[in-house]
C-alpha positions in Angstrom: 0.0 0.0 0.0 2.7 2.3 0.8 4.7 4.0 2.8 2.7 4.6 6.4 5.0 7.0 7.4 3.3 9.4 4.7 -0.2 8.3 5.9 0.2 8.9 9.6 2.5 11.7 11.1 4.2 11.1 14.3 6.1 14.4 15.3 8.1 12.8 18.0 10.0 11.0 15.6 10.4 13.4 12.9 14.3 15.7 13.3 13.7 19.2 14.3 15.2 22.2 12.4 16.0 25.3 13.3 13.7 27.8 11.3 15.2 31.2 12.8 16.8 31.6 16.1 15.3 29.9 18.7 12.3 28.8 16.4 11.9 24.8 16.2 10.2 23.3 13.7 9.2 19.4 13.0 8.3 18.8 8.8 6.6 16.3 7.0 6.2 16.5 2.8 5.1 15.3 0.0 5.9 16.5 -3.6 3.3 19.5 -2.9 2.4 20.1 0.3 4.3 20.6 3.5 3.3 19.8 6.9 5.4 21.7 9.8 5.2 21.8 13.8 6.4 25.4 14.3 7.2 26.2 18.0 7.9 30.0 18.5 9.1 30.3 22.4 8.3 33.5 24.4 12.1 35.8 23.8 12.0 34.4 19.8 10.7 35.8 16.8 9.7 34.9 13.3 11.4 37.6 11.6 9.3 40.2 8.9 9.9 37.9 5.8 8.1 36.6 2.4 8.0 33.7 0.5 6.4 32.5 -2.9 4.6 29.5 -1.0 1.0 29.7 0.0 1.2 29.2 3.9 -1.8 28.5 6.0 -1.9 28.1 10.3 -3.7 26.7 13.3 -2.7 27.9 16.3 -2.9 24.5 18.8 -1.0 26.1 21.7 -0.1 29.8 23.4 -1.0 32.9 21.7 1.2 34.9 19.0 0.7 39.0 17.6 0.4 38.5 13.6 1.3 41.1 11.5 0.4 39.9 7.9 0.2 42.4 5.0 0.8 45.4 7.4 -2.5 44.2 9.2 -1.6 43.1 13.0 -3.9 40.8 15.0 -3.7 38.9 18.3 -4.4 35.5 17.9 -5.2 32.3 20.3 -5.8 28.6 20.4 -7.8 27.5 17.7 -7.2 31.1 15.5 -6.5 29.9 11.9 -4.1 32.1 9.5 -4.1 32.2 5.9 -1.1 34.3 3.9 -0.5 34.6 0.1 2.7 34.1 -1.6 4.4 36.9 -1.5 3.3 38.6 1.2 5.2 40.0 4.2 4.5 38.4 7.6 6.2 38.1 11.0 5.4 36.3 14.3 5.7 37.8 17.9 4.7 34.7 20.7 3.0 35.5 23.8 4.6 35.0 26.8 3.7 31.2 27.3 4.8 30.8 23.7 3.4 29.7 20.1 2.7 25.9 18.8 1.6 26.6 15.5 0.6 24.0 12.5 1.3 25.2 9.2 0.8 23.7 6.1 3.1 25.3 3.0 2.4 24.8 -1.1 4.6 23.8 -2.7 7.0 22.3 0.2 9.3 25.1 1.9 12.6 23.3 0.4 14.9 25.8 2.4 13.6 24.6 5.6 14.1 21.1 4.6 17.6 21.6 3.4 18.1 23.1 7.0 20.6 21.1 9.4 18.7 18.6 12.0 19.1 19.6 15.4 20.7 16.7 18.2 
């Protein structure tokens, strides 16, 4: 039938990368979509930055200030995210933090050509 790795994710076994500075992330992809665990501790950032993938969110734990497009909302557990290729975004966690889902077309292959983390 296939690979089941590609049915059924388990994120503890995947390597984490280091996205930015401080910024773990967990990936899983196919040829056109990309699956990542993004966590975003309180002190870190997700830089102002753009990219020519579609990128859509769900935040699953802690709280993050969005600035998408040069429009800046607050957003919580179960807040959902979408941003356009192309258009400038950054990240700011709360102070418990940010576990975020993504989901990135086609695959973001500059974070998977990123080292894995011991």
């Amino acid at each position: 039938m296939g690979d089941p790795f590609l049915a059924f994710v388990d994120w503890d076994a995947l390597p984490v990368r280091e996205l930015y500075p401080g910024v773990l992330a967990r990936l899983v992809a196919t040829e056109r979509l990309m699956l990542a665990r993004v966590v975003v501790p309180a002190g870190s950032t997700v830089p102002a930055h753009s990219h020519p993938h579609e990128q859509a969110g769900w935040i699953a734990q802690g709280s993050a200030r969005f600035t998408i497009d040069g429009v800046t909302r607050d957003l919580e557990v179960g807040d959902h995210y979408l941003i356009p290729g192309g258009v400038l975004h950054e990240v700011i966690p709360g102070a418990d933090g940010l576990i975020a889902i993504d989901v990135f077309t086609p695959p973001r292959e500059d974070f998977l050509a990123l080292p894995i983390r011991d």
